[in-house]
LOMAR-399743 format. One record per residue: residue number from 1; residue in three letters; x, z, y of N, C-alpha, C in turn. Coordinates in steps of 0.1 Angstrom, whole numbers, plus 5000, padded with zeros to 4 digits. Layout:
LOMAR-399743
- NUM_Ala_X_Z_Y_X_Z_Y_X_Z_Y
...
END
This chain:
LOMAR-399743
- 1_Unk_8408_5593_7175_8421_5600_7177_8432_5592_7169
- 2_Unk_8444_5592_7177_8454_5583_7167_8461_5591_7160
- 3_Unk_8463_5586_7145_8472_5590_7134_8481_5601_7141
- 4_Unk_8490_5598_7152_8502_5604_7156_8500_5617_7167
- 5_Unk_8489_5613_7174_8480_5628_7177_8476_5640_7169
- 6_Unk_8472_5632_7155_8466_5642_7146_8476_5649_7138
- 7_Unk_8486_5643_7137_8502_5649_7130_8505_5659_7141
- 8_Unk_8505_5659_7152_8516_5666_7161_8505_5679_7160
- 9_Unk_8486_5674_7162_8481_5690_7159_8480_5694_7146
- 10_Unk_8482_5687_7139_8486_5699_7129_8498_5703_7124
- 11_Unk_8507_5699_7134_8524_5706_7134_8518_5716_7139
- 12_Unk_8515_5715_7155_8508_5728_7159_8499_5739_7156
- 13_Unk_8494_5734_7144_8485_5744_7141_8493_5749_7133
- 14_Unk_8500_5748_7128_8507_5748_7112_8518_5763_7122
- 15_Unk_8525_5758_7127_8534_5766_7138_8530_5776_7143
- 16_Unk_8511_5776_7150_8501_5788_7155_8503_5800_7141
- 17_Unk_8497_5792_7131_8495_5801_7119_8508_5808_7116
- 18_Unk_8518_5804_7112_8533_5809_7109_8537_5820_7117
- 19_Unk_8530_5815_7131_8535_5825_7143_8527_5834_7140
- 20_Unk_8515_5837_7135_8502_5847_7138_8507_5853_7129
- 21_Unk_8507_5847_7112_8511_5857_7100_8525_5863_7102
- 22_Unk_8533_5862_7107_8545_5871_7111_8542_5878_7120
- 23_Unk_8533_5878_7131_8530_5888_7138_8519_5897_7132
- 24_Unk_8515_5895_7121_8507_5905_7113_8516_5911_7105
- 25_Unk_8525_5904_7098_8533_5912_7093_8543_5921_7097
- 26_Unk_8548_5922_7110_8550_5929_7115_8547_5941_7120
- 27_Unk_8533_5937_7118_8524_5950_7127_8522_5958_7113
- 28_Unk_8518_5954_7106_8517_5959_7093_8529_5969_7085
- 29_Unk_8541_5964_7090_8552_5968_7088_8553_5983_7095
- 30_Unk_8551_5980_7111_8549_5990_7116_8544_6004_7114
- 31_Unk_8528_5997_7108_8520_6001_7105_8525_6015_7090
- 32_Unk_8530_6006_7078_8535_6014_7070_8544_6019_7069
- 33_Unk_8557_6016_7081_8562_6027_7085_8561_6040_7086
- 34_Unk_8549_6039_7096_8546_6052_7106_8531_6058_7092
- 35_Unk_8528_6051_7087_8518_6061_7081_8517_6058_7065
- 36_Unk_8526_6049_7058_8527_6048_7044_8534_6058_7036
- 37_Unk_8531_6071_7039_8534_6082_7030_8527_6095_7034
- 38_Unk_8529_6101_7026_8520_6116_7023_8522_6120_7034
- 39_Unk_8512_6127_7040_8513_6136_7051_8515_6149_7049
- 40_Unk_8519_6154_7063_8524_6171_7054_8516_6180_7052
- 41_Unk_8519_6192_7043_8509_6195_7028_8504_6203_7042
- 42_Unk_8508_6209_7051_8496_6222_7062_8490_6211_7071
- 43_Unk_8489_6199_7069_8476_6192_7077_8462_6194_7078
- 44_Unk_8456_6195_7084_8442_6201_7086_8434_6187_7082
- 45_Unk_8426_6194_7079_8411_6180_7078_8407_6173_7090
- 46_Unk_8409_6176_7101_8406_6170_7113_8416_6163_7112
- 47_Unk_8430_6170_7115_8444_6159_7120_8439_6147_7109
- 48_Unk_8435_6149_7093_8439_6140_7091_8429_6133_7088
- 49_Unk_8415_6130_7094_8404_6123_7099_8412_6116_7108
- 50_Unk_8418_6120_7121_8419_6114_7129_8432_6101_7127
- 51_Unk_8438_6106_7113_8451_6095_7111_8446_6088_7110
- 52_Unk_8434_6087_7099_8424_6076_7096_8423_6070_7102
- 53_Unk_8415_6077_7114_8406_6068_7125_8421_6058_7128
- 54_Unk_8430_6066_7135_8442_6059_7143_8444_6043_7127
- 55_Unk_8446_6049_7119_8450_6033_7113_8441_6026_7110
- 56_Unk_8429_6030_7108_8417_6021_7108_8413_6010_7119
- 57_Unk_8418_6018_7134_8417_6008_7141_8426_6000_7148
- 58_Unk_8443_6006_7141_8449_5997_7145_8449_5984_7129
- 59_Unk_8451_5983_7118_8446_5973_7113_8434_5965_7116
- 60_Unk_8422_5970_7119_8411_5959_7124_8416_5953_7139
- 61_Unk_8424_5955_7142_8433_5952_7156_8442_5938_7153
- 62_Unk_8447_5943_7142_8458_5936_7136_8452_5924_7131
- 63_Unk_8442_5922_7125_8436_5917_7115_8422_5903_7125
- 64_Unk_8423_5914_7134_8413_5904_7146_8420_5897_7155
- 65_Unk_8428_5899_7158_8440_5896_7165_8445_5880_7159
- 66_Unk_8447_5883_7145_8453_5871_7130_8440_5858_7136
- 67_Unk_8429_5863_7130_8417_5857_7132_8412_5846_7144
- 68_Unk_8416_5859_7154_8411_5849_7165_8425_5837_7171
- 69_Unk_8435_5841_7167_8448_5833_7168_8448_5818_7159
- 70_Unk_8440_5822_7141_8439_5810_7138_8428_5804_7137
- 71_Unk_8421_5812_7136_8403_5808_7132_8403_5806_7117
- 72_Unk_8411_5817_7114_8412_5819_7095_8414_5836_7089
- 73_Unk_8405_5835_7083_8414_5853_7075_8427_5853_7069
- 74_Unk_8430_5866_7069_8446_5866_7068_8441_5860_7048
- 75_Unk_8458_5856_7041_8456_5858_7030_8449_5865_7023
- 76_Unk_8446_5860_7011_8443_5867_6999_8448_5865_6985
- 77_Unk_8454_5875_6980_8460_5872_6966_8451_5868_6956
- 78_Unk_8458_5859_6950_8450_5851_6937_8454_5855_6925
- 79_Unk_8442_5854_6911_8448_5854_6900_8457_5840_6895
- 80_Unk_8468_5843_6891_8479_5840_6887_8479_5839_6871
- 81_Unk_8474_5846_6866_8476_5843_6849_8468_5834_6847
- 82_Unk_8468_5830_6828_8467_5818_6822_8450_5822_6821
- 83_Unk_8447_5807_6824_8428_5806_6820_8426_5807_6806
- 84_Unk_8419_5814_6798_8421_5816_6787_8409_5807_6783
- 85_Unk_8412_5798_6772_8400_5788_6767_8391_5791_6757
- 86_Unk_8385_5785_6755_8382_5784_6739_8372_5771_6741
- 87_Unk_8359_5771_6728_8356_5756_6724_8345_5759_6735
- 88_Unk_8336_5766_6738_8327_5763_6753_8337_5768_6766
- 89_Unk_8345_5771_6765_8351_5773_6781_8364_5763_6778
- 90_Unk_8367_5752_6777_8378_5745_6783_8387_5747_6791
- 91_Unk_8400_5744_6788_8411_5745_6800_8405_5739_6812
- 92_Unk_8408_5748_6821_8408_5745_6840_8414_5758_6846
- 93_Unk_8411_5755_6856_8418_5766_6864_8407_5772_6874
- 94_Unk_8412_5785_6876_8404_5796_6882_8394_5789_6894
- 95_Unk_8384_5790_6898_8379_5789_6912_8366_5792_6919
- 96_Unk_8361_5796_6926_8353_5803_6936_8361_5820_6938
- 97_Unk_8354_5826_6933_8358_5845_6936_8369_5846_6921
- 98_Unk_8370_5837_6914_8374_5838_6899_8390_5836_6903
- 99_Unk_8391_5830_6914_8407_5828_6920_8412_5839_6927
- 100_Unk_8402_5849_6934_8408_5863_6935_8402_5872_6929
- 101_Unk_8395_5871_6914_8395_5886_6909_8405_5895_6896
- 102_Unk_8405_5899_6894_8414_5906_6884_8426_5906_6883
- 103_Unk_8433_5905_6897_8448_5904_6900_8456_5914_6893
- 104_Unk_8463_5917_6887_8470_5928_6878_8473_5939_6890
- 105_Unk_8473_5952_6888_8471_5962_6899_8488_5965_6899
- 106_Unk_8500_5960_6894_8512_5958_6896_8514_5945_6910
- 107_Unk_8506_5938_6905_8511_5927_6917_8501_5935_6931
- 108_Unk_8491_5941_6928_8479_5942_6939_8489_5954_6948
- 109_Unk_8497_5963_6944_8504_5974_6951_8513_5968_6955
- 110_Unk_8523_5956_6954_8532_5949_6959_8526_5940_6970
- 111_Unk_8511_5939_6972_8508_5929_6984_8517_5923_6993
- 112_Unk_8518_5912_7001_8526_5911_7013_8519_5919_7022
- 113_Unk_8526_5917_7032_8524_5927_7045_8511_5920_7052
- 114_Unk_8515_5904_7053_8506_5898_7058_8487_5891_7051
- 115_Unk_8489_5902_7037_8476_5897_7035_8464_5909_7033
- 116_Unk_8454_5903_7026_8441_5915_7032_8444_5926_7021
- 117_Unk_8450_5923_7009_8453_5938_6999_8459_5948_7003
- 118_Unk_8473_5941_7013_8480_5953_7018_8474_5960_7029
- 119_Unk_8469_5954_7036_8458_5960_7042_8450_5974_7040
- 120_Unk_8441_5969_7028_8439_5977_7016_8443_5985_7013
- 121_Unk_8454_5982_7008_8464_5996_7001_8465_6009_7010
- 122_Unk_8473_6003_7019_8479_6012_7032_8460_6024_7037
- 123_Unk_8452_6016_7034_8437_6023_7039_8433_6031_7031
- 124_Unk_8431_6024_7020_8427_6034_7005_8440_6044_7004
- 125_Unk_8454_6046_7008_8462_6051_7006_8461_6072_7016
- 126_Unk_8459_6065_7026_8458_6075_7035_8442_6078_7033
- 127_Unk_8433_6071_7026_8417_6077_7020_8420_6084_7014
- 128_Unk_8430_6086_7001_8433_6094_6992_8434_6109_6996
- 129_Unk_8439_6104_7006_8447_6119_7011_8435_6127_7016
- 130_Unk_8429_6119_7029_8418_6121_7036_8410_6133_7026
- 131_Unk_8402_6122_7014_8397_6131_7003_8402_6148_7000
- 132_Unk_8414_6144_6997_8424_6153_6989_8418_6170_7002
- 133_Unk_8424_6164_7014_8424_6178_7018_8410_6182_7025
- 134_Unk_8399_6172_7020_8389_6178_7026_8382_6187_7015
- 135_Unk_8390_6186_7004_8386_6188_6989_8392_6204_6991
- 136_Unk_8404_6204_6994_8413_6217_6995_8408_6230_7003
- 137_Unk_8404_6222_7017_8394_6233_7023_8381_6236_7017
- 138_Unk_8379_6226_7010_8364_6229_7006_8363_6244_6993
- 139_Unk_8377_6239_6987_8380_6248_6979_8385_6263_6982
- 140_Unk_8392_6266_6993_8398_6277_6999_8384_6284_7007
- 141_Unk_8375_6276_7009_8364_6290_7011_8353_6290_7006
- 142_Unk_8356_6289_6993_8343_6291_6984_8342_6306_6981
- 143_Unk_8335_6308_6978_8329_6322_6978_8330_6332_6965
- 144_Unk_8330_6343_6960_8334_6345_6949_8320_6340_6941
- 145_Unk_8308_6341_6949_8296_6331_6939_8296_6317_6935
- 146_Unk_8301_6314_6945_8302_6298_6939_8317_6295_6929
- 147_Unk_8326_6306_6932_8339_6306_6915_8332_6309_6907
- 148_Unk_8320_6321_6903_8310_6324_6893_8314_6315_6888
- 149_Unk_8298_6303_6889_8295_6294_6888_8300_6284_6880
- 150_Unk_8313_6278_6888_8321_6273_6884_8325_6277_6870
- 151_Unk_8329_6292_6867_8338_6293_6859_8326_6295_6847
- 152_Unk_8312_6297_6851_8301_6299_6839_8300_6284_6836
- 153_Unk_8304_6275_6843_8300_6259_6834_8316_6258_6829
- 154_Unk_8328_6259_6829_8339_6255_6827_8342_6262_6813
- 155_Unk_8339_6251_6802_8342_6255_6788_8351_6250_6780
- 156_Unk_8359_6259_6774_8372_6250_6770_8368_6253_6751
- 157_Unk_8358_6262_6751_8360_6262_6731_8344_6264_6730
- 158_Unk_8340_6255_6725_8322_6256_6714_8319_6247_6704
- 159_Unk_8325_6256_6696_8327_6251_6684_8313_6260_6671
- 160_Unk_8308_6270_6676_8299_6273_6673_8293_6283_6680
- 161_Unk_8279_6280_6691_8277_6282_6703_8263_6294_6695
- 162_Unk_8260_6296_6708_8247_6305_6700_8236_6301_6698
- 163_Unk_8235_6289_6698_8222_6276_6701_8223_6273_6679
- 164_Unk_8238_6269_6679_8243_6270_6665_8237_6280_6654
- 165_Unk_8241_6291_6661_8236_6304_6654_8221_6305_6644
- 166_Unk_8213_6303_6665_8202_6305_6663_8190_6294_6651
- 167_Unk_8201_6285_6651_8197_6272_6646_8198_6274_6630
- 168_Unk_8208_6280_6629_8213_6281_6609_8203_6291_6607
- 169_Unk_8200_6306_6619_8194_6313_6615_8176_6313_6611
- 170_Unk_8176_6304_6620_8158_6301_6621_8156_6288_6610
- 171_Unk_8166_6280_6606_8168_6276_6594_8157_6281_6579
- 172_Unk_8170_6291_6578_8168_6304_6569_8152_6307_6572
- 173_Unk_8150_6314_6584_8135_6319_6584_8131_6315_6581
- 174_Unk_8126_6296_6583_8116_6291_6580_8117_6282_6564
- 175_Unk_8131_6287_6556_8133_6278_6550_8116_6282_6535
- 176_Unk_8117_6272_6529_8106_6271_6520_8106_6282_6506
- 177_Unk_8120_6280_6503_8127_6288_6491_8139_6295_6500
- 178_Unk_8145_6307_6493_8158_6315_6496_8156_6319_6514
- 179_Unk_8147_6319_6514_8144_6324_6527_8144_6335_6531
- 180_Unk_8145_6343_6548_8153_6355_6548_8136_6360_6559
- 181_Unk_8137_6371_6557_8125_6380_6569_8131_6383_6580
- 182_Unk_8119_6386_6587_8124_6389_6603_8134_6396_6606
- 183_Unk_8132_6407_6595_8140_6421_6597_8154_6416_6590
- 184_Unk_8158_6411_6584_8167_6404_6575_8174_6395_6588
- 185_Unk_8167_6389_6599_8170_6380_6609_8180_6388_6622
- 186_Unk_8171_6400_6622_8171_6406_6632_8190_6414_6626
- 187_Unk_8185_6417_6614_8200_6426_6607_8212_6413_6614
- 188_Unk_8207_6405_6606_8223_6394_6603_8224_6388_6620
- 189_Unk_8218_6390_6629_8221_6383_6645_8232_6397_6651
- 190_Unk_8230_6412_6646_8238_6420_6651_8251_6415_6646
- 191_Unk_8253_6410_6634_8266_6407_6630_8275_6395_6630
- 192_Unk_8271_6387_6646_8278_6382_6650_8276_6383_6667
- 193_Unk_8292_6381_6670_8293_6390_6689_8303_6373_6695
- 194_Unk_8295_6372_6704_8302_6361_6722_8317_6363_6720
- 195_Unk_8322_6351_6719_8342_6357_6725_8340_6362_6739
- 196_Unk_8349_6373_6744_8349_6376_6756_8355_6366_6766
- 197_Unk_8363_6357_6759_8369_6347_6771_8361_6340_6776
- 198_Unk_8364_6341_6791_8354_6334_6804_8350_6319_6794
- 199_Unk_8360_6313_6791_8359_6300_6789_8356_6294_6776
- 200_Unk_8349_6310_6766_8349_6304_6751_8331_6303_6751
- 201_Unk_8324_6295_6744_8309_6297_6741_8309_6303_6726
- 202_Unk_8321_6303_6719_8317_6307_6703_8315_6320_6700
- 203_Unk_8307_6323_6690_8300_6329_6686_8308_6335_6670
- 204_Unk_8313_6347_6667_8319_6351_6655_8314_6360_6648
- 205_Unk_8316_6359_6634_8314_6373_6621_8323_6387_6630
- 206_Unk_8314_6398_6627_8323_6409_6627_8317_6417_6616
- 207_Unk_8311_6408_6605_8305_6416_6592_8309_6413_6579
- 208_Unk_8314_6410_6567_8314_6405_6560_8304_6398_6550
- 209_Unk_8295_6409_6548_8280_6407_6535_8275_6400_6548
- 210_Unk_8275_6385_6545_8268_6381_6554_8259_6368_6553
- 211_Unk_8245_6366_6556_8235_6354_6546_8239_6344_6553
- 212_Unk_8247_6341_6569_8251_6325_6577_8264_6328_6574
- 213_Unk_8271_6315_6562_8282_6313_6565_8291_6326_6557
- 214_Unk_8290_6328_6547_8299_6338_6543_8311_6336_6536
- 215_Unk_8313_6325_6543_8325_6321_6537_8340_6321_6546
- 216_Unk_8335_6327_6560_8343_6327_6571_8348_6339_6575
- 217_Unk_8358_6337_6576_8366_6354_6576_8361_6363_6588
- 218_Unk_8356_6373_6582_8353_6383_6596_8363_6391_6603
- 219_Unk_8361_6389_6617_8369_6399_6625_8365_6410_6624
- 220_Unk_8373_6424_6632_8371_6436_6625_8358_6439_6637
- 221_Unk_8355_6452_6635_8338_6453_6640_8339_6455_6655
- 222_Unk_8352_6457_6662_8356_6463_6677_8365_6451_6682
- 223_Unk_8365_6438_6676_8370_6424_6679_8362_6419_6694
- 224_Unk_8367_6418_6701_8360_6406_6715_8362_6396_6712
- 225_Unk_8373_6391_6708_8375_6376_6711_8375_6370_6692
- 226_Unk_8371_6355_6692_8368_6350_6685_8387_6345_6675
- 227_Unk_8392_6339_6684_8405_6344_6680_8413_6349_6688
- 228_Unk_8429_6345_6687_8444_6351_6693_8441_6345_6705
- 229_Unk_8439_6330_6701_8444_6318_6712_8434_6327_6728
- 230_Unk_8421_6330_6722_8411_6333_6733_8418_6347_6741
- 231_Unk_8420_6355_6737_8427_6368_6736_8436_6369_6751
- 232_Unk_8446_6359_6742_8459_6355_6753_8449_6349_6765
- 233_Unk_8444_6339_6765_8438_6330_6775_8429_6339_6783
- 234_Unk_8427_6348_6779_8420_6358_6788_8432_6366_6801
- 235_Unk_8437_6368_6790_8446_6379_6796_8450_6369_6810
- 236_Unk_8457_6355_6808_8462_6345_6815_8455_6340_6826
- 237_Unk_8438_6338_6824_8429_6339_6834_8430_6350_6843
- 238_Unk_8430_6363_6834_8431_6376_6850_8439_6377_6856
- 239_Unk_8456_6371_6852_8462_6371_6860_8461_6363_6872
- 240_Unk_8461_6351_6869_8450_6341_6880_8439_6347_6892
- 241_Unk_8431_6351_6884_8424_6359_6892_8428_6366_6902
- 242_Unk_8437_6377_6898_8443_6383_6905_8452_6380_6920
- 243_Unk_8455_6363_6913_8463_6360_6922_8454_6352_6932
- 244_Unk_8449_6341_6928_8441_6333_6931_8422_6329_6937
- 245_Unk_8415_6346_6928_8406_6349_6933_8398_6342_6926
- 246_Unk_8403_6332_6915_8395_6328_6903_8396_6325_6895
- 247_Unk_8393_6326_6879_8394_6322_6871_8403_6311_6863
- 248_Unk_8398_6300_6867_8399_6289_6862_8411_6288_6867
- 249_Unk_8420_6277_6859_8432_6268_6862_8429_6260_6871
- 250_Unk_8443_6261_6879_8447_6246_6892_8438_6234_6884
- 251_Unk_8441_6228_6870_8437_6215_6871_8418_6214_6868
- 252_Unk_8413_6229_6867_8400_6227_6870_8394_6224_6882
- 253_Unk_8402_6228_6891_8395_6219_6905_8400_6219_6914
- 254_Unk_8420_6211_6913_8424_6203_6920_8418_6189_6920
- 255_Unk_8425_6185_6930_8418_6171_6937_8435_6160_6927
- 256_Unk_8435_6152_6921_8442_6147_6916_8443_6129_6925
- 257_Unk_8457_6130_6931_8453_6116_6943_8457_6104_6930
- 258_Unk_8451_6092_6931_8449_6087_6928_8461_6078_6918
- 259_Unk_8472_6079_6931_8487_6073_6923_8491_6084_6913
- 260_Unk_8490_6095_6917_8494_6107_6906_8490_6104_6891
- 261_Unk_8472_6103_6893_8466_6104_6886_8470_6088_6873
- 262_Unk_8470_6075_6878_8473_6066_6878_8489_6067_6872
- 263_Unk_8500_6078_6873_8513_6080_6865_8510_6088_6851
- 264_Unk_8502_6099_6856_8496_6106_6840_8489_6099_6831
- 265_Unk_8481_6085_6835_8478_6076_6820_8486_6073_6817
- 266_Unk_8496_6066_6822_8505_6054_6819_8518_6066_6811
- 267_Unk_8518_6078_6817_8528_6084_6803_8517_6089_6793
- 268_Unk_8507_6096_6794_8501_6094_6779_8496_6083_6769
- 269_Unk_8499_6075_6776_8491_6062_6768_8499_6056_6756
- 270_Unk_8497_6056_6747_8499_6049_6736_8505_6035_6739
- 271_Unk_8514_6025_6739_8517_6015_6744_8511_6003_6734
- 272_Unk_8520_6003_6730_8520_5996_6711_8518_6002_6704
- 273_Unk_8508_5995_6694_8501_5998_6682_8506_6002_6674
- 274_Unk_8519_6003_6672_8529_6012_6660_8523_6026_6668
- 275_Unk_8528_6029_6678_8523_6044_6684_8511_6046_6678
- 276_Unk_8502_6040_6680_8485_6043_6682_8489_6049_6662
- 277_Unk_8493_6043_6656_8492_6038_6642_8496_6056_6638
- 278_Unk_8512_6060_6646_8513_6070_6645_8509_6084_6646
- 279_Unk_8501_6079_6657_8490_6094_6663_8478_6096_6650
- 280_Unk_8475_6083_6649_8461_6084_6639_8465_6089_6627
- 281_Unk_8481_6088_6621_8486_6093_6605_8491_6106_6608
- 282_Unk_8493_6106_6620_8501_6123_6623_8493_6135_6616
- 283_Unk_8503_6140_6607_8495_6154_6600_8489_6162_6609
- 284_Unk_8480_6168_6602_8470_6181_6610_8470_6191_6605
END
């Protein structure tokens, strides 16, 4: 083949590809138009199975379409930051899978239109959701046995449980010296009572003369709860209940989508180490 044949096909090819990646990008465009945002909150789990389905197969459309047009996959973004050296790894630059892994997840959400992350995004995006509301139904007809349940494993205070108790107590029983009798066992277990809050495991004095721990102030002998905090938190559960049919708080078993979840690190997070420095000296 002559020199000047081989220039004009790969003008052409060059021109094929240009033409294909704008026509992905476009479609893509399309694509995130019509389905790059939340869907609405009374969507059913079917409708939104089937959005799935609908963009799942118009991207592998899109994407086979690219393919068979160049006889290449669409882009793929590359790592872009510095190779970091030292004395057995030498300066070079990225290459095999090491040229697309660990793309910073700021550049990976800004994908172009025309390459395989945005792709991605746009799929895992409307998965989120997918999740979200098959999670929501799942939760609107649970049963008041399976809130039980729930709410018997969901523990927010055990700080000294009855496992604790039984532990200092049988201690004592078996201790060698200063040791206490059965009956002495049996007295000192009446004189401590369960917080009544759904969500406390601890275990409190309602005695004062007492052989575990006598150094901890006893509640009065008609006390439920271990303290105030539990008290209130009860009261705040029933109303819940009341309303909701169970126990526990929204954030015990909402479905948290992913970008949400992904905004709540990034404002708790400590940035700089002056912060961190702060939290660790902060009085208690």
């Amino acid at each position: 083949m002559k020199s000047s044949e081989a220039k004009i096909l790969t003008v052409d090819s060059a021109v094929t590809w240009a033409q294909a990646r704008n026509e992905l990008n476009k479609t893509m465009l399309k694509l995130r138009t019509a389905y790059g945002y939340a869907p609405p909150k009374d969507i059913s789990n079917n409708e939104m199975d089937q959005r799935c389905k609908d963009i799942s197969k118009a991207v592998y459309d899109a994407l086979e379409t690219y393919v068979e047009t160049t006889g290449m996959l669409p882009d793929r973004m590359r790592n872009l930051s510095l190779y970091k050296t030292s004395k057995d790894f030498p300066q070079k630059k990225y290459d095999g899978l090491q040229a697309y892994t660990n793309v910073p997840d700021d550049r990976l959400k800004k994908a172009p239109l025309y390459t395989v992350e945005a792709a991605g995004n746009l799929l895992n995006f409307n998965a989120d959701y997918l999740v979200r509301v098959a999670h929501l139904e799942a939760v609107s007809n649970k049963t008041r046995k399976e809130w039980a349940r729930l709410e018997y494993e969901y523990v927010e205070r055990n700080d000294y449980n009855l496992r604790d108790l039984y532990n200092d107590l049988m201690e004592r029983l078996d201790a060698a010296e200063n040791y206490i009798t059965y009956e002495e066992y049996r007295v000192e277990r009446k004189k401590w009572r369960r917080c009544k809050y759904y969500a406390c495991d601890n275990y409190f004095p309602i005695a004062n003369n007492r052989i575990i721990h006598p150094n901890i102030k006893a509640r009065r002998p008609n006390a439920e709860y271990c303290c105030d905090e539990c008290k209130k938190g009860q009261e705040n559960a029933q109303a819940r209940f009341e309303k909701t049919g169970t126990y526990l708080p929204d954030h015990a078993y909402e479905y948290i989508l992913e970008e949400t979840r992904e905004r709540k690190e990034k404002h708790h997070m400590a940035i700089i180490p002056e912060n961190i420095i702060k939290i660790i000296d902060k009085p208690r």
